[in-house]
Every structure is written in structure tokens, then in C-alpha cells.
Residue frames as a rotation matrix with the C-alpha (Angstrom) as fourth column:
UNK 1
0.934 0.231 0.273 -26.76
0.299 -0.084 -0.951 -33.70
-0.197 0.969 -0.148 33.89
UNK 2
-0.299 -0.932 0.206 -23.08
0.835 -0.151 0.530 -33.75
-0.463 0.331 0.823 32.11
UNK 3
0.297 -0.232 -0.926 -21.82
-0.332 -0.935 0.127 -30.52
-0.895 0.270 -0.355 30.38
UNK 4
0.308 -0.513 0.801 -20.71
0.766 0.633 0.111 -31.29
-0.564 0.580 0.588 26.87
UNK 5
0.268 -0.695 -0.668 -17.71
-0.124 -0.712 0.691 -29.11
-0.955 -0.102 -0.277 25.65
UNK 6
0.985 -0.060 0.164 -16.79
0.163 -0.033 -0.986 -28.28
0.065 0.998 -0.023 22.07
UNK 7
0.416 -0.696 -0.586 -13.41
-0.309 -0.714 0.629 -27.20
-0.856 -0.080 -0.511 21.45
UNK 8
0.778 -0.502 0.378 -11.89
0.359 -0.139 -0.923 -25.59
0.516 0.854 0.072 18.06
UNK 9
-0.104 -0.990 0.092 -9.00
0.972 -0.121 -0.203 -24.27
0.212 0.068 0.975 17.00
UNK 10
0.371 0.322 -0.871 -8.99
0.324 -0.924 -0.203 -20.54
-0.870 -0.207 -0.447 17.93
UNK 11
-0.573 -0.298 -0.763 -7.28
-0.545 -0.557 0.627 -20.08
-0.612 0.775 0.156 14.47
UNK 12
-0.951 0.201 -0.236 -8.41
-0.209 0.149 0.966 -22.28
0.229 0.968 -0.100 11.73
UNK 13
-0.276 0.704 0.654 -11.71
-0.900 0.049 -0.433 -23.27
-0.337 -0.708 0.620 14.11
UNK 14
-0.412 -0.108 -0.905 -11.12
-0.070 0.994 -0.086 -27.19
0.908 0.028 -0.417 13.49
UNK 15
0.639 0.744 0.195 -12.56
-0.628 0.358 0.691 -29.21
0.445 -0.564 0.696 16.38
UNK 16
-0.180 -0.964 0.197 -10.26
-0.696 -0.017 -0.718 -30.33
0.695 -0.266 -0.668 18.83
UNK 17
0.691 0.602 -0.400 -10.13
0.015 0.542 0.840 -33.33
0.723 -0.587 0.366 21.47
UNK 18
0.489 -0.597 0.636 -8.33
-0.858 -0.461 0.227 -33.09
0.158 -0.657 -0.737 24.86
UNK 19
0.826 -0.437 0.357 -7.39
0.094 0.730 0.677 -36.60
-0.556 -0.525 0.644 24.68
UNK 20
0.274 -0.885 -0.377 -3.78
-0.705 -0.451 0.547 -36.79
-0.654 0.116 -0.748 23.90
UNK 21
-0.655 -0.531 0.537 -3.76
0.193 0.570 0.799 -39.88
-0.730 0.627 -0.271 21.65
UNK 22
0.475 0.854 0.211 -6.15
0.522 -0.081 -0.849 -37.89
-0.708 0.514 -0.484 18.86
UNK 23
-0.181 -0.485 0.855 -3.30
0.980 -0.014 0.200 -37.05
-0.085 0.874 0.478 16.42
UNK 24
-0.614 -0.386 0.689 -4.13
0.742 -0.579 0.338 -34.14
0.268 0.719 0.642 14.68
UNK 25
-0.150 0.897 0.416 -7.07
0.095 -0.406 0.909 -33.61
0.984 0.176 -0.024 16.41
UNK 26
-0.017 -0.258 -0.966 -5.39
0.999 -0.052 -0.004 -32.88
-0.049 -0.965 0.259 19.75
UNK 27
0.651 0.025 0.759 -5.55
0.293 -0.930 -0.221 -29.67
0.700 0.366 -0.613 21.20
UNK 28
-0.228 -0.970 -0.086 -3.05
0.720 -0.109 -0.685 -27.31
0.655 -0.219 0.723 22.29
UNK 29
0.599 0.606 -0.523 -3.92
0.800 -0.470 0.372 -25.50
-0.021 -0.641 -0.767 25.26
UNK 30
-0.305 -0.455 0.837 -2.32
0.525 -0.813 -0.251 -21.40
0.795 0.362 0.487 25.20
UNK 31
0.629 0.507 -0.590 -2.33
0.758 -0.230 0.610 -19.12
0.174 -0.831 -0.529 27.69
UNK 32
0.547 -0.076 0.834 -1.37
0.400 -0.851 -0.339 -15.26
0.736 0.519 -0.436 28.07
UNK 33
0.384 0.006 -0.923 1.05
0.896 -0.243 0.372 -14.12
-0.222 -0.970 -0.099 30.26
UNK 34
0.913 0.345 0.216 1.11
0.381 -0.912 -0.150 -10.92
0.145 0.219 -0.965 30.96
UNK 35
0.583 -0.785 0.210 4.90
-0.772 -0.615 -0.157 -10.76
0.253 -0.070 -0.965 32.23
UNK 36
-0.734 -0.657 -0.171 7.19
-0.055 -0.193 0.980 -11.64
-0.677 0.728 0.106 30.35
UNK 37
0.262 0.805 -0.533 4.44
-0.750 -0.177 -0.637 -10.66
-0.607 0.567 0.557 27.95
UNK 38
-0.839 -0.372 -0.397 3.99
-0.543 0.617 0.569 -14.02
0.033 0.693 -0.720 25.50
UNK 39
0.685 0.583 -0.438 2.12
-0.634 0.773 0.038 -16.97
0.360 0.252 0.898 25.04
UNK 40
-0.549 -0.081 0.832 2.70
-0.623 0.703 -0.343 -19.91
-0.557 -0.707 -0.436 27.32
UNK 41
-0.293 0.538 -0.790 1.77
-0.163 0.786 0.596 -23.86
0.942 0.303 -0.143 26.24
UNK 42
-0.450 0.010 0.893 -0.55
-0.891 -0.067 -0.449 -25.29
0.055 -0.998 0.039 29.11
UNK 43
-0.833 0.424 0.355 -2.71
0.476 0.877 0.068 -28.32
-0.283 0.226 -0.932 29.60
UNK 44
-0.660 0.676 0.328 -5.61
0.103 -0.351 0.931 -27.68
0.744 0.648 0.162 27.02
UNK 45
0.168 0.939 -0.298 -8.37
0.679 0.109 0.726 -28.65
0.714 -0.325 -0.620 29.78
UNK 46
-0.364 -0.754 -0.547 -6.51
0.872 -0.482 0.083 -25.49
-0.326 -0.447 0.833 32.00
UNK 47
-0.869 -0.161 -0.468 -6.94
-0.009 -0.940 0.341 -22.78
-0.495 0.301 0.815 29.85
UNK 48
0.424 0.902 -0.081 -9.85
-0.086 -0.049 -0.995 -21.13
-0.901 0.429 0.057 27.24
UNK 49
0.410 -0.078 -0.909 -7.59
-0.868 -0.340 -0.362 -20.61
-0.281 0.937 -0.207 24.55
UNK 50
0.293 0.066 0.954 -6.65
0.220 0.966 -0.135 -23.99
-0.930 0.249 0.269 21.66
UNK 51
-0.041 -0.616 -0.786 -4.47
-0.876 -0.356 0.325 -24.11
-0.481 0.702 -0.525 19.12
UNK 52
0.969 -0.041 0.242 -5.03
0.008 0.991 0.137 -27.73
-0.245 -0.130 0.961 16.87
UNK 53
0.232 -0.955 0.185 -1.40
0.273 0.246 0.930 -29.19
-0.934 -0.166 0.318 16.08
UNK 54
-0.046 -0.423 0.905 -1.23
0.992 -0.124 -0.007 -28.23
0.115 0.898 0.425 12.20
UNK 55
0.822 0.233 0.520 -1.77
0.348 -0.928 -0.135 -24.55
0.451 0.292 -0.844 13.61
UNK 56
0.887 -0.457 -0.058 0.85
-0.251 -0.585 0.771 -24.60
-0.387 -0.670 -0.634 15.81
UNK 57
0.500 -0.443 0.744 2.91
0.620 0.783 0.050 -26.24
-0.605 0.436 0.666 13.61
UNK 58
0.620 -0.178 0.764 2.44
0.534 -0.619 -0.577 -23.71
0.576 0.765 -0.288 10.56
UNK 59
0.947 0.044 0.318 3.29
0.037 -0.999 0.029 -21.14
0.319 -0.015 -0.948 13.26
UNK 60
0.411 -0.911 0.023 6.64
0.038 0.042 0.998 -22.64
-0.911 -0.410 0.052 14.47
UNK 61
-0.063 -0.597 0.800 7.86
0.951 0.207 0.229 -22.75
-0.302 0.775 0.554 10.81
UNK 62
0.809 0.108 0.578 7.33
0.330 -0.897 -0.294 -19.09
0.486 0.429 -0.761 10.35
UNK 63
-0.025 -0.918 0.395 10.51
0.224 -0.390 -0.893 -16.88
0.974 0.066 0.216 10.17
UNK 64
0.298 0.477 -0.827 11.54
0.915 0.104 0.390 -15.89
0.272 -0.873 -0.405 13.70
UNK 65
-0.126 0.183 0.975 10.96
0.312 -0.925 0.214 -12.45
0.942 0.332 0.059 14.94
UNK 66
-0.648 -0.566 -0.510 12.01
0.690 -0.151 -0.708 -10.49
0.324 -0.810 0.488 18.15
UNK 67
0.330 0.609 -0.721 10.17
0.759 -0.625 -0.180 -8.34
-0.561 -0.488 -0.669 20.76
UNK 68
-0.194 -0.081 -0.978 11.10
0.137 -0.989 0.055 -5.72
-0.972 -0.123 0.202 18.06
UNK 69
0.219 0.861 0.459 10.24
-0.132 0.492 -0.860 -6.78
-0.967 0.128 0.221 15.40
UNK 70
0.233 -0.869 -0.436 12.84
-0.911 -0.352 0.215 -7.98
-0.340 0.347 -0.874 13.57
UNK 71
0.742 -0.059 -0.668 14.14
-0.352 0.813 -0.463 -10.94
0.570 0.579 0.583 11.76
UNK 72
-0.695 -0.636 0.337 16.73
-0.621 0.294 -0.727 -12.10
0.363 -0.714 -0.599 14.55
UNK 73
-0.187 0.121 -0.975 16.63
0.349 0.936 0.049 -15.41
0.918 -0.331 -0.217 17.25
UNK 74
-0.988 -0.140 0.060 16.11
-0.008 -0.345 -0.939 -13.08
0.152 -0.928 0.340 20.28
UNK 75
-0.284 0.857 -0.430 12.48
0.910 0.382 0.161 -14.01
0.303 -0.345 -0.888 20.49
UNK 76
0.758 0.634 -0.152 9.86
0.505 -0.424 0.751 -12.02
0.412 -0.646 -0.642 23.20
UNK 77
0.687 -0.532 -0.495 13.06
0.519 -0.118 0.847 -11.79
-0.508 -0.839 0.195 25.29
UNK 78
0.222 -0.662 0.716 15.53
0.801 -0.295 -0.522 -9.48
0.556 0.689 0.464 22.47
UNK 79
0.626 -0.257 -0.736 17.49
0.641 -0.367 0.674 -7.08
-0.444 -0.894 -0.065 24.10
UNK 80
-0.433 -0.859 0.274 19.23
0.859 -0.301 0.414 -6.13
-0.273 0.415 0.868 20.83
UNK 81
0.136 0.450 -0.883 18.64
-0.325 -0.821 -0.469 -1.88
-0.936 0.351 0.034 19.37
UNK 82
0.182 -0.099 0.978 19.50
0.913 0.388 -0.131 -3.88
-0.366 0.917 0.161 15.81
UNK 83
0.209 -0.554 -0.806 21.83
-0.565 -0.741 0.363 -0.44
-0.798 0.380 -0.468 15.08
């Protein structure tokens, strides 16, 4: 007896397919690491955690913001005291 897997978005909870020619309805595997604390992209069928492409999308077009939380390009990895 096969398993049959759902998978949503973990944000907007769309339905998601692992095959890579499903457009919009591909999913984006995610995955936590714990050091360098972030978010890693993995292969979707890898991981628990799915993002569909118009979520990860939205979220690359949001301003970017530093491990301090700041309006600056230094990402996870900022090193600046923004004096």
C-alpha cells in the first residue's frame, strides 16, 4: 500500500507538487539551520518545511534586514553596531 503525501505552503497553505515542472505549484523545500542560524533552500522531498514560489517570491521583495535588525545588506551574517 502507497503513502499519499499532501504538501502546502507552510505560509499561505496552497498545495504544492514536488515535481519541478509545476510552475507555481512547485514547492520550495526550507530547512533550519541552527548555525549560522537562518533558513537554508533544500530539495523539497528532503525536508518538512515548503514554501510555494509566490511565497518565496513576496518574501525576497521585502526590504532587506540584518541579524540586527536593521534596514542594511548585511543579512543573518551583519557584523555592523549601526552607531
Amino acid at each position: 500500500m502507497a503513502v499519499d503525501k499532501t504538501y502546502r505552503c507552510d505560509l499561505c497553505g496552497d498545495t504544492l507538487s514536488l515535481d519541478h515542472a509545476s510552475g507555481g505549484r512547485r514547492a520550495i523545500g526550507i530547512y533550519w539551520n541552527v548555525w549560522p542560524k537562518g533558513w537554508l533552500v533544500k530539495p523539497a522531498r528532503e525536508v518538512e518545511r515548503h514554501l510555494c514560489v509566490h511565497c518565496m517570491s513576496s518574501i525576497q521583495a521585502m526590504p532587506a534586514v540584518c541579524g540586527q535588525g536593521f534596514d542594511c545588506n548585511g543579512g543573518p551574517k551583519c557584523g555592523s553596531d549601526h552607531k
